[in-house]
KEPA-184793 format. One line per field, with one value per residue (C-alpha): residue number from 1; residue in one letter; x negated, y negated, z. Coordinates in pm, 1 decimal, m for minus. Layout:
<sites>
nr (NUM:...);
rest (a:...);
x (X:...);
y (Y:...);
z (Z:...);
</sites>
This chain:
<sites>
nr (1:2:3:4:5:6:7:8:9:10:11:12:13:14:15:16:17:18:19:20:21:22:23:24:25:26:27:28:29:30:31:32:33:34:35:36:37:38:39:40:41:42:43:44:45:46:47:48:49:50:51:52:53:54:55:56:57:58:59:60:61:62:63:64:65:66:67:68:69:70:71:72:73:74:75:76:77:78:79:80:81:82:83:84:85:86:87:88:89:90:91:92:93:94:95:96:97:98:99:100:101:102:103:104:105:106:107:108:109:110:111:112:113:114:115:116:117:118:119:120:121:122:123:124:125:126:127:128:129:130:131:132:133:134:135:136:137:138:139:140:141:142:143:144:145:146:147:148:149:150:151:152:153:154:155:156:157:158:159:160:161:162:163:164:165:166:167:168:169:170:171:172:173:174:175:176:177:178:179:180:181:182:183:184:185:186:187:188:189:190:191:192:193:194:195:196:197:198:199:200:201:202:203:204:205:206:207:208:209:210:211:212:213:214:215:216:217:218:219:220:221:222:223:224:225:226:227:228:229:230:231:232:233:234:235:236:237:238:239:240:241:242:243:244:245:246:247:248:249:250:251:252:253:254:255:256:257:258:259:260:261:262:263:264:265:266:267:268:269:270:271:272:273:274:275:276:277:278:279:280:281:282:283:284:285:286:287:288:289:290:291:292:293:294);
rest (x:x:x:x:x:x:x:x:x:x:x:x:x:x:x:x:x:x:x:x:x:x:x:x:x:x:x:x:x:x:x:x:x:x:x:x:x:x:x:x:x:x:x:x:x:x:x:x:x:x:x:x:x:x:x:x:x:x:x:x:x:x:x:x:x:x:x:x:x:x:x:x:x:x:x:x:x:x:x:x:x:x:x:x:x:x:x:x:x:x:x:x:x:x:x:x:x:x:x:x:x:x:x:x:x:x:x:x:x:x:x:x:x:x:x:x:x:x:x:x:x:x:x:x:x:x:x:x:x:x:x:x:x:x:x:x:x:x:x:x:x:x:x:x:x:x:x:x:x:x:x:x:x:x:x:x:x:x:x:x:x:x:x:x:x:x:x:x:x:x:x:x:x:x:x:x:x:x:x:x:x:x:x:x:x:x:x:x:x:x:x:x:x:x:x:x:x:x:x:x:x:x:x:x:x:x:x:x:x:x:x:x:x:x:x:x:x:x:x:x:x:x:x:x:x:x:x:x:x:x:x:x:x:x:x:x:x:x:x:x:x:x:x:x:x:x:x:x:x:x:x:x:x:x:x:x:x:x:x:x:x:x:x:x:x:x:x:x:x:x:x:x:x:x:x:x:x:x:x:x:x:x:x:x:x:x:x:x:x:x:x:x:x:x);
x (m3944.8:m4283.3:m4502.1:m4527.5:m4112.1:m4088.4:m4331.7:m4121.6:m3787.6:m4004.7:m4135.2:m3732.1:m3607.8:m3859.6:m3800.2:m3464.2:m3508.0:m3725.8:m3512.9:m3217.0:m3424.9:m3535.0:m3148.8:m3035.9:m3330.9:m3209.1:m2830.6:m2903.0:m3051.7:m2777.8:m2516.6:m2719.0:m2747.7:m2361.7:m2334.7:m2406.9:m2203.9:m2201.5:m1917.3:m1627.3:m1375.3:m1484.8:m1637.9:m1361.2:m1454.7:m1823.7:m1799.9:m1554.1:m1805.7:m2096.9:m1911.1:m1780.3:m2122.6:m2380.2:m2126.6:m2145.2:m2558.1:m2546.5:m2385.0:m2586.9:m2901.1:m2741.7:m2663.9:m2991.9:m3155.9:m2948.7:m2830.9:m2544.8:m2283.6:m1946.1:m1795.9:m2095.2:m2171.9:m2539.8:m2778.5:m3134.5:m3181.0:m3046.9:m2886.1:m2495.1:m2605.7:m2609.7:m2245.0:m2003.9:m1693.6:m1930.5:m2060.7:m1710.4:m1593.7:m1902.4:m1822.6:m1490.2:m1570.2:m1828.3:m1610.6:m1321.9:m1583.5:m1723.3:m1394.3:m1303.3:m1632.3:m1565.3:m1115.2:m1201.6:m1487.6:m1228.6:m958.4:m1205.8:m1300.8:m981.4:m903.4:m1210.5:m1157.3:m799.7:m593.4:m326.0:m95.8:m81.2:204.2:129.8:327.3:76.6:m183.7:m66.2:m15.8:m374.9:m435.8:m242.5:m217.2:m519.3:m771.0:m504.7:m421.0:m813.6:m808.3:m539.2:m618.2:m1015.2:m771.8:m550.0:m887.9:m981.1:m723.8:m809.5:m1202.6:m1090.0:m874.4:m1158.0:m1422.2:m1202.0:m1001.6:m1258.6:m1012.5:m1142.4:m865.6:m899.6:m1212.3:m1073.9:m800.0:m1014.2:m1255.1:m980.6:m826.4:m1204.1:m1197.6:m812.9:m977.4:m1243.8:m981.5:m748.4:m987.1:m1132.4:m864.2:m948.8:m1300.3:m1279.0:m1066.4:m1283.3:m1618.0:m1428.3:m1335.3:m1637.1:m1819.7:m1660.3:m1674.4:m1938.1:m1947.5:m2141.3:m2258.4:m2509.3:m2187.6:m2073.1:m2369.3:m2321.7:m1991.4:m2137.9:m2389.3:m2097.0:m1871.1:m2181.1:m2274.5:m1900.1:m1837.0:m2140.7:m2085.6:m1707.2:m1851.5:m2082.9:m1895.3:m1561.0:m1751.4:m1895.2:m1588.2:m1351.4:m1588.6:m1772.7:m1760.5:m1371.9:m1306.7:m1603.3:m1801.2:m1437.6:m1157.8:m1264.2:m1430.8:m1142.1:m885.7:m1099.7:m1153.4:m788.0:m717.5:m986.7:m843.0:m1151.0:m1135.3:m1487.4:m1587.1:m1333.1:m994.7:m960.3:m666.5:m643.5:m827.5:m1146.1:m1135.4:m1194.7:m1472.8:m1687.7:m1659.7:m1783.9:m2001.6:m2136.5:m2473.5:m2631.0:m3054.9:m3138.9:m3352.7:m3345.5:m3305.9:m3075.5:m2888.7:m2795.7:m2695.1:m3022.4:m3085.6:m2728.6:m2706.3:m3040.1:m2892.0:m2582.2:m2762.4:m2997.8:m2790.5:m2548.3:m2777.3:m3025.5:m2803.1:m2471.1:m2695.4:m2796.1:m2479.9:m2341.7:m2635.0:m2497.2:m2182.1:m2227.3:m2329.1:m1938.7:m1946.6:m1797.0:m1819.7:m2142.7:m2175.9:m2405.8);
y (m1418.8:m1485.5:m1191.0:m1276.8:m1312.1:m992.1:m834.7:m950.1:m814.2:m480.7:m451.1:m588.3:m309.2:m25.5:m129.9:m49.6:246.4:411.1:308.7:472.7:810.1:827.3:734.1:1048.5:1296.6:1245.1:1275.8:1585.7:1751.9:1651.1:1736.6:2061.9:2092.1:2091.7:2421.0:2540.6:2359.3:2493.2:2240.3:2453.9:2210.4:1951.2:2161.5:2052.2:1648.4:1686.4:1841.1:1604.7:1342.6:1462.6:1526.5:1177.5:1039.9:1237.8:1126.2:747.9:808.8:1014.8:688.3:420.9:594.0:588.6:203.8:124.8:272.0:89.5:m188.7:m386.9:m623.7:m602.1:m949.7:m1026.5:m657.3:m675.6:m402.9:m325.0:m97.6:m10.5:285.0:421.6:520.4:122.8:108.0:m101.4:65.4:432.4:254.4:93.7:471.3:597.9:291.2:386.4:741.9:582.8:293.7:557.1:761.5:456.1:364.5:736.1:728.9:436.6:508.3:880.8:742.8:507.4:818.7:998.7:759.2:715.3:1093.3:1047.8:752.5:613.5:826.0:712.3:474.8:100.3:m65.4:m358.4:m290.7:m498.0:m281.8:12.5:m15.2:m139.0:157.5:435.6:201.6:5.3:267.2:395.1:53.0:m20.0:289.9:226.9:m103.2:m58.5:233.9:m72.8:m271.9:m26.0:m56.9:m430.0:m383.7:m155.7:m435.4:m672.8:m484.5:m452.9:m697.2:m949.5:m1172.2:m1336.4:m1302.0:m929.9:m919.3:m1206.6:m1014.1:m675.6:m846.9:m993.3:m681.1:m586.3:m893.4:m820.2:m456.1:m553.4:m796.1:m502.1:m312.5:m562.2:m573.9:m176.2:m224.7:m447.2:m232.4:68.5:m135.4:m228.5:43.2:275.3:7.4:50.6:415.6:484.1:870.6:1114.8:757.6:975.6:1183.2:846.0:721.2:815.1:678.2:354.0:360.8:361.4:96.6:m156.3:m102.6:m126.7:m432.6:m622.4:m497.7:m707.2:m970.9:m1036.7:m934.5:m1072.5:m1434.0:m1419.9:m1300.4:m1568.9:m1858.7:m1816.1:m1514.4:m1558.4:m1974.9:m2071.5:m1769.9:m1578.8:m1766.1:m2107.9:m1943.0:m1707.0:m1994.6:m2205.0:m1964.2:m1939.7:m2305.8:m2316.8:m2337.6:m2097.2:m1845.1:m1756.1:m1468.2:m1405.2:m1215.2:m911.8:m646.2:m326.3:m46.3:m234.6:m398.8:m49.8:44.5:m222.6:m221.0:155.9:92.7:m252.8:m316.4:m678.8:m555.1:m814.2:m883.5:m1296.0:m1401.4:m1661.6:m1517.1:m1214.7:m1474.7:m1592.9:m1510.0:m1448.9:m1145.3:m990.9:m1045.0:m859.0:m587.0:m499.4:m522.3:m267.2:m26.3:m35.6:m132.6:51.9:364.1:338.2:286.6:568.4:784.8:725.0:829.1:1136.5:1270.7:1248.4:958.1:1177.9:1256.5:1433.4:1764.2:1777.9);
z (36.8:181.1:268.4:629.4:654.6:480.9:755.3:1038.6:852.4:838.8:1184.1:1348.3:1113.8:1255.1:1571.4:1597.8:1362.0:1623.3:1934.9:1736.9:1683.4:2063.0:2145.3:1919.6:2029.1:2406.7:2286.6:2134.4:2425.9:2626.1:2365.7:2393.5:2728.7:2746.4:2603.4:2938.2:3152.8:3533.7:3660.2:3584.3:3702.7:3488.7:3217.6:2914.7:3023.8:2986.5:2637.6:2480.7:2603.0:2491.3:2151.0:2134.5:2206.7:1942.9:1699.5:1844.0:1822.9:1497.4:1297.7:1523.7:1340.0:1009.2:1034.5:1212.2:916.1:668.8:752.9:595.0:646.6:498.5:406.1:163.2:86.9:182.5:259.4:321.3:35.8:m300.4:m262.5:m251.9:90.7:184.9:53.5:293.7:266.8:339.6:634.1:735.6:766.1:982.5:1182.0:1249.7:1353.9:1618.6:1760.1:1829.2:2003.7:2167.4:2308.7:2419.5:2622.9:2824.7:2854.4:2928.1:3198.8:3320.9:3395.8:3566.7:3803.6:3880.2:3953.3:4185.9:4388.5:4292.3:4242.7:4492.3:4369.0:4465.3:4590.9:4397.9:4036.3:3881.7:3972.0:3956.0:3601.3:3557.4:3713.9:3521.1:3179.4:3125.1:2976.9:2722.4:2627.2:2621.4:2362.0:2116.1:2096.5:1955.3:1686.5:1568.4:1544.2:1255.7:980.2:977.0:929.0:657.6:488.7:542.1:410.8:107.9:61.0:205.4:373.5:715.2:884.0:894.0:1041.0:1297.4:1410.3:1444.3:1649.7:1871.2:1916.7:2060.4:2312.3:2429.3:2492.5:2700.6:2888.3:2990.6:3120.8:3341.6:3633.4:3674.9:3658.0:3946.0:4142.9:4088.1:4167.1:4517.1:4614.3:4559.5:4724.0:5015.2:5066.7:5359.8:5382.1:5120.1:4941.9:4703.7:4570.2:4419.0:4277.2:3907.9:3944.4:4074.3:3781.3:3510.0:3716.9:3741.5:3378.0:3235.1:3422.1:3337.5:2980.5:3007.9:3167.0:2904.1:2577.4:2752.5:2766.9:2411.7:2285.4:2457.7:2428.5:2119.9:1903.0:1866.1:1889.3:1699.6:1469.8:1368.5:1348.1:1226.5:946.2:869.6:836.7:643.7:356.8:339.2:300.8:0.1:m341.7:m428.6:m151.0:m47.3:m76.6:m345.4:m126.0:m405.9:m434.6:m627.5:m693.0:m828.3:m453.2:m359.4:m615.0:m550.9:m191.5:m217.3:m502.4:m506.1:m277.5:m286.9:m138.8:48.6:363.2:360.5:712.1:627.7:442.5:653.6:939.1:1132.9:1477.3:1553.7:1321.4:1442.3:1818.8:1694.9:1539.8:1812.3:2134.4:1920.9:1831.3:2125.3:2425.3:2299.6:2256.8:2592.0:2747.7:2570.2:2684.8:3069.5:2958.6:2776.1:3135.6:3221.0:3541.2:3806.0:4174.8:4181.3:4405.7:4672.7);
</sites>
């Protein structure tokens, strides 16, 4: 690698290195902060969510700083700390958390402004379903990362990452109801404004993943690949079983920092919206969107 590729690897990395640390020192003083919680009613909410999200920021930092990817096993430096299957664990820790932000969020709201039921079936269970659904769904997603980070089968990783879009899908219908009607309320407006914060940020969040998950991430980055690799008399990467599959995905890391090889422009978009924009989000939420007191 030239010296003046390697110098934009190093200043992308740093970059995101440093937005990570800022995202972490703020999480901590709110984490902190919620040792001294004054809303008594909603005391227990605000400290699972400030829980949930310094462990989100605590493993965004740890991946920002080493960086990897878990089909091919790369990772920005030599070191068992780089290690896939180590990182595949932190990453399940933080997308649990991730996903208990935003279906905890979601049940709150809902306490605050829906919490009568609709006569509309089909709503209703939007309403009283969707954000455990929108949970257990991102917990199935795991076990397959796990398979494909070890067993290095496509597939896996499709299916996981389908399991994300189908999320994001559920959720939607709610969203919309919940951006409605807290638009419409006229009286004590600033009492709703965190809660209007969190609705416009969730839904623009599944308006934007939801697209690049049904039109592109899933029918033409995921799947085609995934099906391809199992129609090749040479799988590649090699699909391994056994222990040994389990060794080297712990053990084995392949240093690299080629652009191309770690996927171009559509890896480094990945990699910063997730541990820039994701940070931020969860930063709003760790507040606990509620009906504020005036």
């Amino acid at each position: 690698m030239n010296n003046s590729s390697w110098a934009w690897a190093g200043a992308w990395w740093s970059v995101v290195v440093v937005i990570g640390i800022i995202n972490l020192s703020i999480g901590i003083y709110l984490f902190m902060k919620s040792r001294k919680v004054d809303d008594e009613q909603n005391k227990s909410y605000l400290r699972k969510m400030r829980i949930a999200g310094i462990i989100f920021l605590l493993v965004a930092m740890y991946r920002a700083v080493f960086v990897s990817r878990y089909l091919t096993q790369l990772a920005w430096f030599d070191t068992i700390l780089n290690s896939s299957l180590l990182i595949r664990t932190f990453a399940m820790a933080a997308e649990i958390s991730f996903a208990y932000l935003i279906s905890r969020a979601l049940l709150q709201v809902n306490k605050e402004i829906l919490s009568e039921p609709f006569k509309n079936k089909v709503k209703d269970f939007f309403r009283t379903k969707a954000p455990h659904i929108f949970f257990y769904l991102l917990v199935i997603a795991q076990p397959f990362a796990y398979g494909g980070t070890i067993n290095k089968i496509r597939v896996l990783f499709a299916i996981e990452e389908t399991f994300w879009g189908l999320a994001f899908m559920v959720v939607t219908p709610l969203i919309i109801m919940q951006f409605k009607k807290v638009f419409e309320i006229k009286e004590n407006i600033n009492e709703y404004k965190y809660i209007k914060a969190f609705i416009i940020v969730v839904a623009l969040f599944c308006i934007g993943y939801g697209s690049y998950s049904v039109f592109y991430h899933l029918p033409i980055e995921y799947w085609p690949s995934a099906i391809e690799q199992l129609n090749m008399d040479v799988p590649v990467p090699e699909i391994r079983f056994g222990f040994d599959a389990i060794k080297d995905a712990f053990i084995v890391v392949n240093k690299n920092h080629n652009y191309a090889d770690w996927g171009g422009l559509g890896f480094v978009i990945w990699h910063t919206g997730y541990f820039t924009l994701c940070g931020w989000m969860t930063l709003l939420f760790m507040g606990g969107p509620r009906k504020l007191k005036m």
